[in-house]
C-alpha positions in Angstrom: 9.1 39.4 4.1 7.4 37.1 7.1 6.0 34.8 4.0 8.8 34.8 2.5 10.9 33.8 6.3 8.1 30.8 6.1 8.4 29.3 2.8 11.9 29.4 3.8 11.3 27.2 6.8 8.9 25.3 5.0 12.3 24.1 2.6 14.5 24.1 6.2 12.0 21.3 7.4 11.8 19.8 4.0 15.6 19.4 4.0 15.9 16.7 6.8 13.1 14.5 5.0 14.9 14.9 1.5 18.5 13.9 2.7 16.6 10.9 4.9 14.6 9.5 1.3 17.5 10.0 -1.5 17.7 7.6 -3.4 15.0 5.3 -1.7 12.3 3.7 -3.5 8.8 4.8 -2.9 5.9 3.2 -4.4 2.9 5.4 -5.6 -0.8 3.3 -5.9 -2.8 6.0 -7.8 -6.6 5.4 -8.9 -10.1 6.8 -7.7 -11.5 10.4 -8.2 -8.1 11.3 -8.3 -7.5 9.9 -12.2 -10.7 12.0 -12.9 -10.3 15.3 -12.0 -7.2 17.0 -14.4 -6.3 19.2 -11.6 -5.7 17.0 -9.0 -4.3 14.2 -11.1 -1.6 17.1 -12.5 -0.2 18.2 -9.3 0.4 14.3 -7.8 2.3 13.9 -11.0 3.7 17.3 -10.2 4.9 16.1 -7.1 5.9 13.0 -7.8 8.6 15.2 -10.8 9.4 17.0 -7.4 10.7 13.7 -5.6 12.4 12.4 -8.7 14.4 15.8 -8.7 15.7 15.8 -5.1 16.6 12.2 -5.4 13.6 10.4 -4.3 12.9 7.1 -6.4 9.0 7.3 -7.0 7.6 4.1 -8.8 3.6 4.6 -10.2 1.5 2.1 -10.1 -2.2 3.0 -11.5 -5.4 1.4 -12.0 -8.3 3.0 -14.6 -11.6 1.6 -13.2 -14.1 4.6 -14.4 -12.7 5.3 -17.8 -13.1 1.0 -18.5 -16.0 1.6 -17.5 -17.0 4.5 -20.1 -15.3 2.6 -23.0 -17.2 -0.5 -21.7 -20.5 1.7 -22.0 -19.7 3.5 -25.6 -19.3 -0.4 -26.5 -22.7 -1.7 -25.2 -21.0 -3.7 -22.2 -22.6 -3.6 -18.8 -19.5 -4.2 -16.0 -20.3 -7.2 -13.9 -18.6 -7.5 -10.5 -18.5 -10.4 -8.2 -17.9 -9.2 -4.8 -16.7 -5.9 -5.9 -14.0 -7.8 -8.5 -14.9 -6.6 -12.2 -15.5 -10.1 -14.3 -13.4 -10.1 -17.5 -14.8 -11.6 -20.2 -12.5 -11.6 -23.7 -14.2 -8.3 -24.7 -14.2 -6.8 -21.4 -10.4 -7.6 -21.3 -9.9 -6.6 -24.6 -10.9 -2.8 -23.7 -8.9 -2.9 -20.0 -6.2 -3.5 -22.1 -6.8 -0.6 -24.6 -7.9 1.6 -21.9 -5.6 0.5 -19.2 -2.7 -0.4 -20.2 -2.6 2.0 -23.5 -4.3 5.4 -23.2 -4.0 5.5 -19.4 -0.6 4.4 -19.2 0.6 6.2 -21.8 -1.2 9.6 -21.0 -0.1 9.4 -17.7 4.2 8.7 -18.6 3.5 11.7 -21.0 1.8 14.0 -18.6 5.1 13.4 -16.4 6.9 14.6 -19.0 4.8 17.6 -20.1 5.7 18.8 -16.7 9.8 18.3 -17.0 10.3 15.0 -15.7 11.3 11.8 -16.7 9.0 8.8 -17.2 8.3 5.3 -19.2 5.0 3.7 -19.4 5.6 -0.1 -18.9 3.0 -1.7 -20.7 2.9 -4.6 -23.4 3.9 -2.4 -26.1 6.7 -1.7 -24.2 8.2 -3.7 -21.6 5.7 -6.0 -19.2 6.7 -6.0 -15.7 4.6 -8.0 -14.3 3.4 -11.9 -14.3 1.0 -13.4 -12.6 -2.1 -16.1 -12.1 -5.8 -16.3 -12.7 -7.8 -16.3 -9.6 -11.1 -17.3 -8.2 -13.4 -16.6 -5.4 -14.5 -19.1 -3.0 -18.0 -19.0 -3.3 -21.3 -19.8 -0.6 -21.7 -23.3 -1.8 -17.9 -24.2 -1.5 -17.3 -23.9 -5.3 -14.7 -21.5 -6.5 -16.3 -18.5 -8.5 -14.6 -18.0 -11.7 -13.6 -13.8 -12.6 -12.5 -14.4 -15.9 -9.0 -13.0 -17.0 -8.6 -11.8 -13.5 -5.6 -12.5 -11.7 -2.8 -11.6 -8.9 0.7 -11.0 -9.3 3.1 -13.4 -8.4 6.2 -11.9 -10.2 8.0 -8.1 -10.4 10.5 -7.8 -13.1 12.6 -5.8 -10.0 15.7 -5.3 -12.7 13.9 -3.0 -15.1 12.0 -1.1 -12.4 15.1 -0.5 -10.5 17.2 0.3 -13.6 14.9 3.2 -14.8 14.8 4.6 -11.1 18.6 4.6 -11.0 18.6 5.9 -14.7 16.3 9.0 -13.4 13.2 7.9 -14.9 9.9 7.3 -13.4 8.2 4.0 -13.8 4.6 3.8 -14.8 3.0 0.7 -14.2 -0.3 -0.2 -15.4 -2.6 -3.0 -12.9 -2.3 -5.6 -15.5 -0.1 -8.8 -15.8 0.8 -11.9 -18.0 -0.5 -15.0 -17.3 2.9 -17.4 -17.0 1.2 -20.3 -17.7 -0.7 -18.7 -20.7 0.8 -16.1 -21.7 -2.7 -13.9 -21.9 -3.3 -10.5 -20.1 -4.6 -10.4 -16.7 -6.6 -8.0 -15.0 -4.9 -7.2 -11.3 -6.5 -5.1 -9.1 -4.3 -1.6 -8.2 -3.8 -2.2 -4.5 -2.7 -5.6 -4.9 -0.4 -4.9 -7.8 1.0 -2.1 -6.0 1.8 -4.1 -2.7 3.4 -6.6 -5.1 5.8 -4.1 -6.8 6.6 -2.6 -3.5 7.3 -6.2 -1.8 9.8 -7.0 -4.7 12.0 -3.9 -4.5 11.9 -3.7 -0.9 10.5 -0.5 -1.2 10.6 2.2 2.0 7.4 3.6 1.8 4.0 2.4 0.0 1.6 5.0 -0.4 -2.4 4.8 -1.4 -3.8 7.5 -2.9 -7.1 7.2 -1.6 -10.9 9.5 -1.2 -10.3 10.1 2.1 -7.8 11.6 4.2 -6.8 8.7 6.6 -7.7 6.6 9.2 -10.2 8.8 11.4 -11.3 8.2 15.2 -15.0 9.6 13.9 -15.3 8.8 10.1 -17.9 11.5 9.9 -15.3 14.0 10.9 -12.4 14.5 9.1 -10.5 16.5 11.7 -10.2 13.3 13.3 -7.5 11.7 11.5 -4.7 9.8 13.1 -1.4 10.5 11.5 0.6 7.8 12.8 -0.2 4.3 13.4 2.1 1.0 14.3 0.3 -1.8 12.9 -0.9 -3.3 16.3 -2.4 0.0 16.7 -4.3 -0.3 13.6 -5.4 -4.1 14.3 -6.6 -3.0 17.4 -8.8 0.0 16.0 -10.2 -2.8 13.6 -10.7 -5.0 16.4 -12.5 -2.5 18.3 -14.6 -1.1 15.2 -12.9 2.3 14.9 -11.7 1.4 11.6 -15.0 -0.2 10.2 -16.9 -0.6 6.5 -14.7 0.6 3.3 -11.9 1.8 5.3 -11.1 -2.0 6.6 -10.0 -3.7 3.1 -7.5 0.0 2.9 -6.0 -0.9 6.7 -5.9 -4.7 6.1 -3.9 -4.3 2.6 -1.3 -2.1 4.4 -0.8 -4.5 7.2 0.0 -6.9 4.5 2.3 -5.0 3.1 3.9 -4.7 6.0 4.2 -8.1 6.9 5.7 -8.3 3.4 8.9 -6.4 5.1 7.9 -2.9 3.8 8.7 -0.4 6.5 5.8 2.1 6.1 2.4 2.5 4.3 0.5 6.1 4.0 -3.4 6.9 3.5 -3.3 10.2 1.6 -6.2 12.2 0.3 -4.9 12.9 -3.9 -7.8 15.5 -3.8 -5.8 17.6 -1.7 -3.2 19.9 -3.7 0.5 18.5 -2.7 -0.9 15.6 -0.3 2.6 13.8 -1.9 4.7 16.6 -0.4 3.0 17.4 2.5 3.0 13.9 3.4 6.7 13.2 2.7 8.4 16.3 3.4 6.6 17.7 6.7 7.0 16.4 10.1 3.6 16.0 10.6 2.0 14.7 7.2 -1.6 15.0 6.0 -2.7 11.6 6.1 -2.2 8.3 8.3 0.7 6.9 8.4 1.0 2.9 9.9 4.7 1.2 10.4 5.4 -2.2 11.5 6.7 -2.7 14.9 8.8 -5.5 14.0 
């Protein structure tokens, strides 16, 4: 009976949190050891059916970067990256596409709806969402270092996304995007694209499914974590080396997206069973939450 009183409690908490998010948009970035392990990647889309059904909006946005790099392998390619960007060649693009924006995408809309949701794969055998431009790096020398068929986005087809998420659908959105001035494919890395689709629906929460479990005081210790975070706070903790190495790029890309007018960005561990839900739906969270003071 006491379990049972708690779960019930568990749902009281919940309740406050689920009237406060209906029918806001919330903007999932999935990629990393998540996308590899079956168990972990079925219950985030588990709980992402869960927010769909009590009236949350969740969009998906997903990258693919170790299964490229298998098919890449089976094909005799060796990956090149030039600072930590993945140069795409023709063939190289031509197997992101297969990988990314086909079997992934695809797998991952009908995954969602193994598990009694609602979801459509936005891809270019469907319906592209998103445009964009080739980029380059600015190199030592002062010359610009060309990627390839790399590129960022710089348009959200915001009527289709929003349309599904009214129609009770969840979008699935692959990290690629047409070149407008082309027309060819682009390869967009995941964080960027998802800060792009979250900009351009004015989205209320952006959250990065990530290895770790948030911003720690000791990045050895785990324990450690900060749950919440305004964004001077976090500049600060940069400033002062707190936040330091691989966990800078993270911080950085949520203060842009805060800048960008979204209202709050999460650092969730995906490993952990229900980090969605325990994130959203408990007072405290799981990971490291940072809003914008302004």
């Amino acid at each position: 009976m006491l379990e049972a009183i708690q779960k019930a409690d568990t749902l009281i908490e919940a309740l406050g949190w689920i009237r406060r998010f209906r029918d806001k948009i919330t903007v999932i970035k999935l990629g990393g050891s998540v996308m590899e392990d079956e168990n972990a990647l079925r219950h985030v889309l588990l709980d992402i059916v869960f927010m769909e059904t009590v009236g949350m909006r969740p969009v998906l946005v997903h990258g693919g970067g170790a299964a490229i790099d298998r098919a890449m392998a089976a094909a005799g390619l060796t990956p090149k990256k030039i600072r930590g960007r993945r140069y795409t060649d023709d063939a190289t693009l031509k197997i992101v596409e297969e990988v990314l924006a086909y079997e992934t995408n695809e797998s991952i809309a009908a995954k969602i709806e193994e598990l009694g949701g609602r979801a459509m794969n936005l891809n270019f055998r469907s319906t592209n969402v998103l445009f964009g431009e080739r980029i380059t790096l600015p190199g030592e020398d002062g010359e610009q270092l060309d990627l390839g068929h790399v590129g960022k986005v710089t348009r959200v087809d915001r009527g289709v996304i929003e349309n599904l998420c009214y129609a009770g659908q969840v979008p699935v959105i692959p990290s690629m995007a047409i070149d407008e001035s082309t027309g060819g494919m682009l390869n967009v890395n995941a964080d960027t694209a998802a800060t792009a689709v979250a900009t351009a629906l004015g989205a209320e929460k952006l959250i990065y499914m990530s290895d770790v479990n948030g911003v720690r005081r000791d990045k050895t210790d785990p324990k450690s974590i900060i749950h919440s975070l305004t964004d001077v706070e976090a500049r600060e903790l940069i400033r002062t080396g707190v936040v330091d190495a691989g966990m800078i790029p993270k911080v950085e890309a949520c203060l842009e997206t805060l800048d960008r007018g979204v209202r709050k960005v999460h650092i969730i561990d995906g490993r952990l069973r229900h980090s969605l839900l325990l994130e959203i739906y408990t007072t405290e969270g799981v990971g490291t939450e940072i809003a914008s003071t302004s």
